[in-house]
N, C-alpha and C positions, 0 to 999 in steps of 0.2 A: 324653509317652512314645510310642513309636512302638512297633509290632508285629511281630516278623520271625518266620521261619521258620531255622532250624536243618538241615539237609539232612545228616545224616550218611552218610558211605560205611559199610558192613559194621556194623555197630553194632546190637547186640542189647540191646533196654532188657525188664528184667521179665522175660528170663530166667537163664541161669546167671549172663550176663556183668556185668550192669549195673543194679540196681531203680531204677526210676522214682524213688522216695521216694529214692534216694542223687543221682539226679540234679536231679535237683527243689533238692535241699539243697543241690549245688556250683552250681547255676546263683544261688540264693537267695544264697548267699556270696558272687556274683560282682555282685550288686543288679540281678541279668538275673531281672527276678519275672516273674511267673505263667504258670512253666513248664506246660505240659503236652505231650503225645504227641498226634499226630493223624495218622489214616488207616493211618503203619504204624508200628514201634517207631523208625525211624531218622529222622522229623521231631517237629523240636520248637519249638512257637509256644513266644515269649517276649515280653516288654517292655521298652523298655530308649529311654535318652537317645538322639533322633534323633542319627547319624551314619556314615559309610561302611559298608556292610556289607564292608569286607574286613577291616577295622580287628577290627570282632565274629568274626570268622574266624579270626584269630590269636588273639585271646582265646580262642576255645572251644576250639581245637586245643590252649592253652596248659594250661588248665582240664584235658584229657582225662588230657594228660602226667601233670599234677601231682596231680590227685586220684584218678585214677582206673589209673595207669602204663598209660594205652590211645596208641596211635599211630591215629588216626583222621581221615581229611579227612573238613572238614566248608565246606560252601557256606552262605552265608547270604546269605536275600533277603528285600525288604520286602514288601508287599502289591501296590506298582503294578511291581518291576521282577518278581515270580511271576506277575501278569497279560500284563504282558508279553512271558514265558517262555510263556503260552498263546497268545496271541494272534497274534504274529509268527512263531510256526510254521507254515510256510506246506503242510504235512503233515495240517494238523486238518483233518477229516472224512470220511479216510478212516478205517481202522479204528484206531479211535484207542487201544486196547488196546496197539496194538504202536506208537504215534506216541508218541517220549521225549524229552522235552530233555535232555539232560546238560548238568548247569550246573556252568561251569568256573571254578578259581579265579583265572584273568585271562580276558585280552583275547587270542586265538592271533593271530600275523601272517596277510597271506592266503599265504603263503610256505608257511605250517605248515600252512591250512587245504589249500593244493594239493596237499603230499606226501600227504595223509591222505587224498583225494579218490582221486589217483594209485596210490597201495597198497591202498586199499583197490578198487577197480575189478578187481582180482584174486581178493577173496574173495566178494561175491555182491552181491544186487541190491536191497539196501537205497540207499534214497535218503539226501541228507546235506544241510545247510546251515547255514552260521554264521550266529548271534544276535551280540548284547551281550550278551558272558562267558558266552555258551551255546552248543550242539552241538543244531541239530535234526536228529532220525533219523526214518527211518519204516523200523521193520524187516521189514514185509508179510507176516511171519512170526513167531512166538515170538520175543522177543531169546534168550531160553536156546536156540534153534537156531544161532545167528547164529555166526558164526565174527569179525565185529566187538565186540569184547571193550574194557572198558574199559580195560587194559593195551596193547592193540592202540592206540586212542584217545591214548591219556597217551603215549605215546612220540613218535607222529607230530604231535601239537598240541606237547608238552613241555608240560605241564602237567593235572595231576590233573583228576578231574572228577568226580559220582555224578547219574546217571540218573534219572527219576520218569516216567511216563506224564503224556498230556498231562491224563485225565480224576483223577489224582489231585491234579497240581496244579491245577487249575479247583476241586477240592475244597476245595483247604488255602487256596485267596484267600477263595472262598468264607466259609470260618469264619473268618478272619481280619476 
């Protein structure tokens, strides 16, 4: 069994939207065991038969539809490609608070990373760089100041994505 991390976008678990014990139960249904929550309600460590995580991607998106009627992107990584989402950010050590990967559900062209580089050169002075199936930022400022917006992101790459700081993911490899 191999151990992944779950990365949901907007997903609220253990409050109105979602209990942990319902999700625990549709992941346990899906033989994805020993779910839990780590760091904040929208990651979730699991276990499950080594194989692609994009593959567990559609599963959980499929999952959210059907047990849950949620529409939610969700990213999924193992333990060395969320190290590597730390490591290859070439942003870490400065203030790493505002330093975020957004981990994206493909691979963007560099066509796509250009236009995004291009338009966004208009809205302020966050730095930017492409991973493997990731977006490093350094927002140098709060992201909730930022006028580079996930929506902003998703349009110019064309494909979805959801953010974590770089010291939460160093966290969630950590306990993995």
């Amino acid at each position: 069994m191999t151990r992944y991390c779950a990365f949901f976008e907007s997903l609220i678990v253990g409050g109105d939207r979602l209990s942990m014990a319902d999700l625990r139960y549709a992941f346990a249904r899906e033989e994805l065991e020993n779910a839990e929550t780590v760091i904040s309600s929208g990651n979730v460590l699991f276990e499950y038969e080594d194989r692609p995580s994009d593959g567990l991607e559609e599963l959980l998106a499929y999952l959210m539809r059907d047990r849950f009627d949620m529409t939610a992107f969700v990213a999924v990584r193992n333990r060395d490609e969320i190290r590597a989402a730390v490591e290859e950010n070439p942003f870490v050590g400065s203030e790493d608070t505002f330093v975020h990967t957004v981990l994206l559900e493909r691979q963007p062209t560099a066509q796509q990373f250009g236009r995004l580089v291009a338009d966004h050169g208009k809205l302020g002075g966050e730095q930017l760089a492409l991973g493997q199936r990731c977006l490093f930022v350094d927002y140098a400022r709060p992201p909730a100041e930022s006028l580079l917006t996930m929506d902003f992101i998703a349009k110019r790459l064309g494909c979805r994505g959801t953010a974590r700081n770089v010291r939460s993911l160093a966290r969630i490899s950590a306990k993995m």
